[in-house]
N, C-alpha and C positions, 0 to 999 in steps of 0.2 A: 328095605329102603332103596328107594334108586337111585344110581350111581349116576349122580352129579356131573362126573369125566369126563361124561360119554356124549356123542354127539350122536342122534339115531335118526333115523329113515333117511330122504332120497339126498340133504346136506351130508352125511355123513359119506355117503359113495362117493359125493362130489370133491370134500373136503379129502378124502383119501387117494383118489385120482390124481387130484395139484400134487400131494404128498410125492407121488411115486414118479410122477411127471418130476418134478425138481431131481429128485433121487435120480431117474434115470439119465440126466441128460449130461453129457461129459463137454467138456471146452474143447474146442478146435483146435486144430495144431495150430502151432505160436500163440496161442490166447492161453494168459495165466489165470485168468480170472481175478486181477486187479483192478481195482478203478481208478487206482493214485500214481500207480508210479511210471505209466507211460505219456503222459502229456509232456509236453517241450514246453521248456522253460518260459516264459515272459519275455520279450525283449528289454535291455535295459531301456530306460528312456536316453533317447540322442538331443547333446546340449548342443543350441544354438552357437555356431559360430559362423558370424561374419565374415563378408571377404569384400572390398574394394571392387569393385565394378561388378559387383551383382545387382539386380536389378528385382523390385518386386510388385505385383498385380495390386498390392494393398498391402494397409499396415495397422494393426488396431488400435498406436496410439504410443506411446514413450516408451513402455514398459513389453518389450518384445519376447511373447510367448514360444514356447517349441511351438504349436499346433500352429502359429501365425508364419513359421519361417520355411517357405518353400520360392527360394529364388531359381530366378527366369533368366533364361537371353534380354540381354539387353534389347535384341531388335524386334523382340514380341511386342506386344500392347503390353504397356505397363506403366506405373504411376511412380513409382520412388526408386529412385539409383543409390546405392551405396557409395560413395565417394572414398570414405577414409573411415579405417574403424581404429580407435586410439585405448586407453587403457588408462583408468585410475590408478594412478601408484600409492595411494596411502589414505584410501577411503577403508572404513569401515563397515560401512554399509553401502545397500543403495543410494547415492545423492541423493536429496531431497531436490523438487524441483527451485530454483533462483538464490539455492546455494552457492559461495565463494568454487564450489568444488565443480556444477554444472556450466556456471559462467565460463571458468578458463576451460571445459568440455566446448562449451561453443566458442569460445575463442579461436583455437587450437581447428576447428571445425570451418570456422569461418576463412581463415587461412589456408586452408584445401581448398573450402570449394573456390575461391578465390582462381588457386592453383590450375585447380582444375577445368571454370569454365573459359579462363583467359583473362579476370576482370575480376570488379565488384559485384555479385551475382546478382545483386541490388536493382543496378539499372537493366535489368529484366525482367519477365513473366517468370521469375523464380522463388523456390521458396529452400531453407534451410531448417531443420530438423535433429537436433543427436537427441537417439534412442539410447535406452539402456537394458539390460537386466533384469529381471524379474529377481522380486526377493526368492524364489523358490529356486533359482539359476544361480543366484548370489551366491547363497548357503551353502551352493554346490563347487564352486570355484571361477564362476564367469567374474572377469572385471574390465570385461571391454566396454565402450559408447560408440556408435553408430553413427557417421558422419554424411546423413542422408538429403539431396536434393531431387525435388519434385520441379514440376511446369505449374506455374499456377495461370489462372483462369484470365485476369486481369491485376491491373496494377496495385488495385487496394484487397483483392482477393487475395485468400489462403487454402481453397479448396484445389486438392488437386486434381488433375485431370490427366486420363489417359494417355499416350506419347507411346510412338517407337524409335530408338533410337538411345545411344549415351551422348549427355549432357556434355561429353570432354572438349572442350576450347566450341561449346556454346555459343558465345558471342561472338564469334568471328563464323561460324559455320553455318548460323541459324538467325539471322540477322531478323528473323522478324515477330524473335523473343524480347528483341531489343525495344526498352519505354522510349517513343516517339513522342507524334502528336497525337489531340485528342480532341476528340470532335465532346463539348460540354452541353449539356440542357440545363436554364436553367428555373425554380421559380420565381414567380412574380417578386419573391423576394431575396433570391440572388442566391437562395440556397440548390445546391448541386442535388441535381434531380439525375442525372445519368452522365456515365464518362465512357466513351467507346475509343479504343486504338485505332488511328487512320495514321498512312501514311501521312508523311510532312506536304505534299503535294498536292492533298484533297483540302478542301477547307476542315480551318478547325480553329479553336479557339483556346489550346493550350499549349505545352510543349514540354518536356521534360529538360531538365536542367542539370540534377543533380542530386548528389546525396550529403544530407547534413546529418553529422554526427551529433546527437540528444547529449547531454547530461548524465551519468551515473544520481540520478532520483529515482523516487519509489515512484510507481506508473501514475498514482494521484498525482502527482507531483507534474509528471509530464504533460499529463490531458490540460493543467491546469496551465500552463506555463507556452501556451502556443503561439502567444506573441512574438516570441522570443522567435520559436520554431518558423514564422512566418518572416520575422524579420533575414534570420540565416538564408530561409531560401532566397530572401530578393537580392541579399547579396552575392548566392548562386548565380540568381539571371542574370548579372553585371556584368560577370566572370565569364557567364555565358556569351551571352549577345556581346561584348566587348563594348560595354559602355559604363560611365563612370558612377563611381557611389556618390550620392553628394544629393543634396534639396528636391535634385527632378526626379531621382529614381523611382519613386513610391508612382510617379505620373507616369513612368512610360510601362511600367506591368505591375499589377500583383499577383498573387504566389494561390497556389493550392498543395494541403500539405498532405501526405499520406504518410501517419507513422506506425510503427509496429502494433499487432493488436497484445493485448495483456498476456496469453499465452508466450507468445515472439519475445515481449518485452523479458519476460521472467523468464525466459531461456537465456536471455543476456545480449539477444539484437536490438542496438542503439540508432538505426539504420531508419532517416525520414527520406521519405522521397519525395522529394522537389517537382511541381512543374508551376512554370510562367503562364501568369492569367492574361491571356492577349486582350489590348483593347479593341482590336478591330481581328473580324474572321481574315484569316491567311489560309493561303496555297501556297507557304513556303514556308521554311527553317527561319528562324533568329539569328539561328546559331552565327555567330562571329560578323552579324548586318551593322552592330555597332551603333549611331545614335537612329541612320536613317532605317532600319526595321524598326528601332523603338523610338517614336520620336515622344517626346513629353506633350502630356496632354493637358 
């Protein structure tokens, strides 16, 4: 019977050559011939922490990743500043966003940045932001919020844009972050077709005023409720231009109103921004001309 075992002709020289080949070949000095136990370890993963006047190129959104946290010089190109970074004392979890728990986060936020650009960050090309935590950062021990302002594009925008520099005392440094005037287009039916910032000097047909404080309502509520928001500002421009509240006011300006959009709102910014609809184009301020800038029309 033949032996089954056996592997014969030119595979079996070859099959016994590998054999003796393996056999003969010994490890080099320092090589044990393991494969496991010389690798180096993993790095732990490193948790994000914030710091007050850092500064970063992008951000991907409330919930602030490790892979997302690589802050810059402030005097680089970059788009979001850290202002102030604060700390959940008796949260449970991540906030949820338009939480009792995120609001006094933006409260507490809005009061920095306050602090910090000099003012109401409001009456500028600014925008406010607190980030938080990821649940997977949570679970680990993070319970900071991130007290972040950007430069926004224009006065009803919220996308941010590029910048070199810190945002610190803003408004007096950078004066031409500051809401001016505003050159309007309108159409045939009076609806705002474009709003561009011009100095007060060029013509224009708006002007900034002010900031009225909204209502603690649900954002239906607010959209809904803009008469109200339109009346506030004209009593802005009164206060403004330094003329009286009473029968004429509605005749010598009305109002354009720019309020938080629905993300803003449910962060907990109550924040409309005011400007005076001019009745005739001006190359000048309102500001304090009193009845003869605004005469009743």
């Amino acid at each position: 019977m033949r032996d089954r075992r056996r592997v014969h002709g030119p595979l079996a020289a070859l099959a016994a050559g590998l054999i003796l080949a393996v056999a003969g070949c010994g490890n080099p000095a320092g090589v044990d011939g393991l494969l496991t136990d010389d690798w180096a370890a993993f790095p732990e993963p490193v948790a994000v922490v914030p710091v007050a006047g850092q500064c970063h190129e992008s951000t991907s959104g409330i919930r602030v990743r490790v892979s997302d946290h690589h802050p810059i010089d402030c005097a680089n190109s970059q788009r979001v500043e850290t202002i102030h970074v604060g700390t959940f004392e008796h949260a449970d979890s991540v906030p949820p966003e338009g939480g009792q728990t995120m609001r006094a986060a933006f409260t507490e936020c809005d009061q920095k940045a306050r602090d910090w650009v000099g003012g109401d960050w409001r009456t500028a090309r600014l925008r406010l932001m607190v980030r938080t935590p990821t649940e997977t950062a949570w679970a680990g021990g993070a319970r900071w919020f991130r007290c972040d302002l950007s430069e926004a594009r224009a006065v009803y925008a919220t996308l941010e844009v590029p910048r070199k520099g810190s945002l610190k005392n803003a408004l007096t440094a950078e004066p031409q972050l500051l809401h001016q005037c505003f050159k309007v287009n309108l159409s045939t039916d009076e609806t705002v077709m474009s709003i561009v910032a011009v100095t007060c000097d060029r013509p224009h047909e708006a002007e900034f005023v002010g900031i009225h404080t909204a209502k603690q309502v649900t954002y239906e509520a607010f959209l809904e409720d803009f008469d109200d928001h339109h009346a506030a500002c004209l009593r802005l421009v009164a206060a403004y231009a330094q003329v009286p509240v009473d029968s004429n006011l509605e005749y010598r300006a009305r109002t354009l109103v720019y309020g938080p959009d629905e993300a803003d709102w449910t962060a907990g910014d109550r924040g409309v921004r005011c400007l005076a609809w001019l009745p005739d184009r001006l190359t000048r301020s309102v500001r304090g001309g009193g009845t003869s800038a605004l005469p009743a029309r």
